[in-house]
LOSEVEX-41680 format. One record per atom (N, C-alpha, C): residue in one letter; x, y, z; atom name. Coordinates in Angstrom, 2 decimals. Layout:
N
DOZA,res,px,py,pz,atom
DOZA,A,X,Y,Z,CA $
...
end
This chain:
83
DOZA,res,px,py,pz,atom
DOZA,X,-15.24,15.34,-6.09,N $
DOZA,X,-15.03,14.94,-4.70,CA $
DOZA,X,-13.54,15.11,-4.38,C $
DOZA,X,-13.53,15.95,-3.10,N $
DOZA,X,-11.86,16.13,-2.77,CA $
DOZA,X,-11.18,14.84,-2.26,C $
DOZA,X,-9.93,14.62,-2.32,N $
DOZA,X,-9.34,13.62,-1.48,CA $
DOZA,X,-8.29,14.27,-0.87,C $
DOZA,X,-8.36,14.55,0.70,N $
DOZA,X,-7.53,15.43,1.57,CA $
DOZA,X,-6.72,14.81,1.90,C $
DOZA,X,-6.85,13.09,2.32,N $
DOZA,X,-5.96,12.59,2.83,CA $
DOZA,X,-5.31,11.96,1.66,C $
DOZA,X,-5.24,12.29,0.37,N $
DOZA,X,-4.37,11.07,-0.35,CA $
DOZA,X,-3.07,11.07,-0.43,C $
DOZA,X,-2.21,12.02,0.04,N $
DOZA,X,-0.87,12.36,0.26,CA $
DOZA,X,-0.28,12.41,2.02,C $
DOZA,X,-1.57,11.88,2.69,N $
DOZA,X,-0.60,12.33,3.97,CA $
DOZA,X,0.18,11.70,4.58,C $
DOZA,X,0.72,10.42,4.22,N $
DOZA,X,1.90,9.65,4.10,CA $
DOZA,X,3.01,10.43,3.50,C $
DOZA,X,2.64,11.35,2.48,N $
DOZA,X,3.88,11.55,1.40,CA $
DOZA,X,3.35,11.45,0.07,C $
DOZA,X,4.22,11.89,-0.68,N $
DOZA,X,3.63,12.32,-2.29,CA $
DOZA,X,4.15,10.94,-3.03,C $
DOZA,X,3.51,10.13,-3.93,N $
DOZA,X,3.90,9.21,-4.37,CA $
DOZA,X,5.35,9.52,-5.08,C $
DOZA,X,6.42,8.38,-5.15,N $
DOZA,X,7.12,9.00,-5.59,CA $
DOZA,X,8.47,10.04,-5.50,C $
DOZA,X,8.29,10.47,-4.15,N $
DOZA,X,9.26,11.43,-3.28,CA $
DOZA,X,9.02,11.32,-1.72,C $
DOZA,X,10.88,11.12,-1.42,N $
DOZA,X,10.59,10.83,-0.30,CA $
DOZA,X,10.88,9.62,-0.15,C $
DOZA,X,10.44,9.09,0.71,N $
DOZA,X,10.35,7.45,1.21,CA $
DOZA,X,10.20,6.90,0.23,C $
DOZA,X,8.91,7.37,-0.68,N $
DOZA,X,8.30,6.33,-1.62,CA $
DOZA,X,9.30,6.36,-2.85,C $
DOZA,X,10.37,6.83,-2.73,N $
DOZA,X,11.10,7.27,-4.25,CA $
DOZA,X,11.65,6.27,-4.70,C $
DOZA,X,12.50,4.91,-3.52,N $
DOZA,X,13.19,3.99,-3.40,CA $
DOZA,X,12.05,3.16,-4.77,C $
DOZA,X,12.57,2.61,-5.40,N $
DOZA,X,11.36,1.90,-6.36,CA $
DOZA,X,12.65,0.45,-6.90,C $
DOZA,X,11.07,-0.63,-6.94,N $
DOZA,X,11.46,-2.03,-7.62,CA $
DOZA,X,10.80,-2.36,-8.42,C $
DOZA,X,10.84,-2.44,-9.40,N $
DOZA,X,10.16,-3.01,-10.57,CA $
DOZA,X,8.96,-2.03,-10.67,C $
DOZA,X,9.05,-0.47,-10.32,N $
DOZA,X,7.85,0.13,-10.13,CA $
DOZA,X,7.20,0.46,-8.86,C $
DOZA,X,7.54,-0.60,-7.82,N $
DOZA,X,6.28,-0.62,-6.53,CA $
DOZA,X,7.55,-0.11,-5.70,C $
DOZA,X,6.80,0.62,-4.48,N $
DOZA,X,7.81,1.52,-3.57,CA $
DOZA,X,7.99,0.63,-2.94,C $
DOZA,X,9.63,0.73,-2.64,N $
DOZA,X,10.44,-0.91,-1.38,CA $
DOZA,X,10.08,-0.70,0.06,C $
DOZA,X,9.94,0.76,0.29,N $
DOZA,X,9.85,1.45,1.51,CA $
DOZA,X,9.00,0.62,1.96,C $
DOZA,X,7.55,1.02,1.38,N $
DOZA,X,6.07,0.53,1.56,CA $
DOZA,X,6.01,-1.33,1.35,C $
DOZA,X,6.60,-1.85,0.68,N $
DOZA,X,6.56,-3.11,1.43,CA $
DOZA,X,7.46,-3.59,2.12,C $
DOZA,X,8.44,-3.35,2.28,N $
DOZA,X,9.06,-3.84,3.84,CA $
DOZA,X,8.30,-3.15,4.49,C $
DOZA,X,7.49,-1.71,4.61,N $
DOZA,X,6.78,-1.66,6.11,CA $
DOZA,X,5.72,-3.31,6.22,C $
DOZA,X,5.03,-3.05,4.83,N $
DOZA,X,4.21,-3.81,5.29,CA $
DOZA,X,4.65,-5.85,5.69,C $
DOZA,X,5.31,-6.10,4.77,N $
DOZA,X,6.11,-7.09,5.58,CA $
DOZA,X,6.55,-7.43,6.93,C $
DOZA,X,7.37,-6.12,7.32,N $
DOZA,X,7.20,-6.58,8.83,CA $
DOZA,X,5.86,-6.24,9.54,C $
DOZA,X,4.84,-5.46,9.35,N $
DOZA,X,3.47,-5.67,10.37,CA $
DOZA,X,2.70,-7.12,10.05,C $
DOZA,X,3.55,-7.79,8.33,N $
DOZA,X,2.92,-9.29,8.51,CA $
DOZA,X,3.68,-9.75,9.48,C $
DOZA,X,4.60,-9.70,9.82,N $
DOZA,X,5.31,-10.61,10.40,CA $
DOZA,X,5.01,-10.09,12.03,C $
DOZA,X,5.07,-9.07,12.46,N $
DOZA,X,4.54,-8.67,13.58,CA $
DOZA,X,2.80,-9.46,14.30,C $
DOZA,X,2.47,-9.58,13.42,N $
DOZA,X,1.03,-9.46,13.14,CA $
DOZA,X,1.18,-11.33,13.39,C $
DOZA,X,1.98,-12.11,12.74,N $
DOZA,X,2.10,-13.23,12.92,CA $
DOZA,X,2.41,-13.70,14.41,C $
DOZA,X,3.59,-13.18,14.88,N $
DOZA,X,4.06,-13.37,16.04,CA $
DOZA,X,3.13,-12.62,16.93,C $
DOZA,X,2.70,-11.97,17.16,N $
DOZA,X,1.84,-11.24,18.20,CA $
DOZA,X,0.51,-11.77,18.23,C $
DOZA,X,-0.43,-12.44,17.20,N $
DOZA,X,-1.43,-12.86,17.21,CA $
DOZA,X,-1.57,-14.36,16.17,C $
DOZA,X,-0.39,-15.10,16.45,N $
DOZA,X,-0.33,-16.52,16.02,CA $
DOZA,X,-0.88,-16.77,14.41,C $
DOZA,X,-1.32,-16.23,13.77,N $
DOZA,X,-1.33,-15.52,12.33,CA $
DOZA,X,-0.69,-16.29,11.28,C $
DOZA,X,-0.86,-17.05,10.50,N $
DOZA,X,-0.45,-17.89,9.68,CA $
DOZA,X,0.44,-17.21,8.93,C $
DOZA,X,1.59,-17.27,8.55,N $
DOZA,X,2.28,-15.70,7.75,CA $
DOZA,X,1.83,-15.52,6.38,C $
DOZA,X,1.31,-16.46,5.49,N $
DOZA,X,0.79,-16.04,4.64,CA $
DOZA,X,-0.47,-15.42,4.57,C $
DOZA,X,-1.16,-15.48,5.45,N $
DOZA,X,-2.51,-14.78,5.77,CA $
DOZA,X,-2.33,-13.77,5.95,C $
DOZA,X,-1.11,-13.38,6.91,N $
DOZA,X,-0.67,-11.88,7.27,CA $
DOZA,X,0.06,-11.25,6.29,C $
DOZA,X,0.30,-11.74,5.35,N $
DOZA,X,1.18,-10.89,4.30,CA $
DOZA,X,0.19,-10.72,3.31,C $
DOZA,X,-0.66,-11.61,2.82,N $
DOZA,X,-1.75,-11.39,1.96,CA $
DOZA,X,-2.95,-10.50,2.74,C $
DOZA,X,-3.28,-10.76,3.74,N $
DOZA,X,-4.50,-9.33,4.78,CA $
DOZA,X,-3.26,-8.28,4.60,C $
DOZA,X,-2.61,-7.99,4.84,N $
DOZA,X,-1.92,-6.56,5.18,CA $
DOZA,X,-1.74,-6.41,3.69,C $
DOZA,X,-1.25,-6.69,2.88,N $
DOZA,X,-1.41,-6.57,1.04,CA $
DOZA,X,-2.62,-5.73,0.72,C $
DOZA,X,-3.83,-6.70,0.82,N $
DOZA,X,-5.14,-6.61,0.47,CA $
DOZA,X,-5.25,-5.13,0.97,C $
DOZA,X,-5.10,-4.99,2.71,N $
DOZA,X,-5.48,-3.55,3.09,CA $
DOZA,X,-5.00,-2.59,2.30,C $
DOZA,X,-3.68,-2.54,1.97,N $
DOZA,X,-3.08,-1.32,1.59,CA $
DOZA,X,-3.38,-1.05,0.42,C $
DOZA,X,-3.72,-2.00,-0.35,N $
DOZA,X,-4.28,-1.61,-1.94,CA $
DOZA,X,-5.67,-1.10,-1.69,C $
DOZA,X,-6.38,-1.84,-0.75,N $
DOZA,X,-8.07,-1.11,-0.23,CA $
DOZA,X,-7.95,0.57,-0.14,C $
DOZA,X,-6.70,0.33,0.93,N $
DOZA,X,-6.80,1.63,1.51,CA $
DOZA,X,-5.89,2.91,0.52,C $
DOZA,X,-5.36,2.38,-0.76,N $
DOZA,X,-4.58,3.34,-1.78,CA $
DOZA,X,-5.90,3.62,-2.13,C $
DOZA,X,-6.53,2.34,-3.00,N $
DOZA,X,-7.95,2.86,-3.68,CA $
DOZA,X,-8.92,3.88,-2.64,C $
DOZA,X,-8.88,3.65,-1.70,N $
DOZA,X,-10.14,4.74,-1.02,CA $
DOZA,X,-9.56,5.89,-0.95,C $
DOZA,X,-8.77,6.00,-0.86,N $
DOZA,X,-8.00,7.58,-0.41,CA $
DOZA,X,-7.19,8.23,-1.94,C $
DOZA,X,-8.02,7.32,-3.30,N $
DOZA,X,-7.51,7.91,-4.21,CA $
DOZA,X,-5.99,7.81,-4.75,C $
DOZA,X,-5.14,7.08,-4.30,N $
DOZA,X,-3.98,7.05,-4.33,CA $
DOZA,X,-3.48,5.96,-5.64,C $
DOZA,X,-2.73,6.18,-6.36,N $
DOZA,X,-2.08,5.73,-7.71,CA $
DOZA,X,-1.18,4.44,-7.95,C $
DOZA,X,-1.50,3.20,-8.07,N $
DOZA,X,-0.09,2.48,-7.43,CA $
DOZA,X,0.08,1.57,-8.70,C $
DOZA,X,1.51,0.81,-8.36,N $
DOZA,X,1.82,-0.03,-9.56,CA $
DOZA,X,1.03,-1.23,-9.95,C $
DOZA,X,0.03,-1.86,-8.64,N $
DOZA,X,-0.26,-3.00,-8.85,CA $
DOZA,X,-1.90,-2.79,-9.18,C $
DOZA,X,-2.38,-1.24,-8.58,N $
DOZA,X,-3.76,-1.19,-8.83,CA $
DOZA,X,-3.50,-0.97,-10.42,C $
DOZA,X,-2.32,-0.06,-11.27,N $
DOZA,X,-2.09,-0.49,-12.92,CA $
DOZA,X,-2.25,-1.42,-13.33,C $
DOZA,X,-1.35,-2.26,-12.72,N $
DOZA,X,-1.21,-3.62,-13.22,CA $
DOZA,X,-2.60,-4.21,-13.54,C $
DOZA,X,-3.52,-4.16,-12.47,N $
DOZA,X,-4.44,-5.49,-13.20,CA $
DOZA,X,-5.83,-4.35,-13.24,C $
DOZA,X,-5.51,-3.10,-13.28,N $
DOZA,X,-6.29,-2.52,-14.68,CA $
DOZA,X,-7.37,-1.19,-13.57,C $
DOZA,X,-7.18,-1.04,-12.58,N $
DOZA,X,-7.74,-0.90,-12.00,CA $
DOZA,X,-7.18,0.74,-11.36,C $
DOZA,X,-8.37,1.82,-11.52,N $
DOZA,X,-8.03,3.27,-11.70,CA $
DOZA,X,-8.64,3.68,-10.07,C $
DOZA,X,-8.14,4.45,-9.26,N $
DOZA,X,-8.71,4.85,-7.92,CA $
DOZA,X,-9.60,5.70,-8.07,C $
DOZA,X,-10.60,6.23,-7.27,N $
DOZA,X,-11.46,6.73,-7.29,CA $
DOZA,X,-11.31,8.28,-7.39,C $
DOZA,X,-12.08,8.97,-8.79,N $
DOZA,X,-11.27,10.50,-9.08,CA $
DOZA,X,-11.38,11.69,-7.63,C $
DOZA,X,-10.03,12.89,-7.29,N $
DOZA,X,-10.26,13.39,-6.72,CA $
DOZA,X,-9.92,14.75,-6.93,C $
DOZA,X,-11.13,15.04,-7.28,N $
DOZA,X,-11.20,16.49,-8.00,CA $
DOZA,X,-11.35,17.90,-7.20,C $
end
């Protein structure tokens, strides 16, 4: 099964994503940090709800689109092959 879109952000790694902390790209969570925080203020949003939902998505949405990350390693967990 192909995965067309698993790079169309950018290639893990280069680029935006190159900036790295402890492994995980900084780029990619300050984006997602501020849409928690956006996400709080714009729709009254508890901020930990919004930082943990916007978390949750982006690891959903690495795994569906095949994409490689430090934390889907971490707790053991391989994306779906795209051959």
């Amino acid at each position: 099964m192909s995965c067309p879109y698993a790079n169309i952000l950018g290639t893990p790694g280069e680029g935006v994503h190159a900036q790295r902390f402890l492994g995980i790209a900084l780029n990619d969570t300050i984006a997602t940090l501020v849409a928690a925080l956006l996400t709080k203020w714009f729709f009254d949003v508890p901020l930990l709800y919004s930082i943990l939902g916007w978390f949750v998505a982006g690891e959903l949405l690495h795994y569906a689109f095949g994409v490689d990350t430090a934390f889907l390693k971490m707790i053991g967990i391989k994306p779906r092959s795209c051959s």
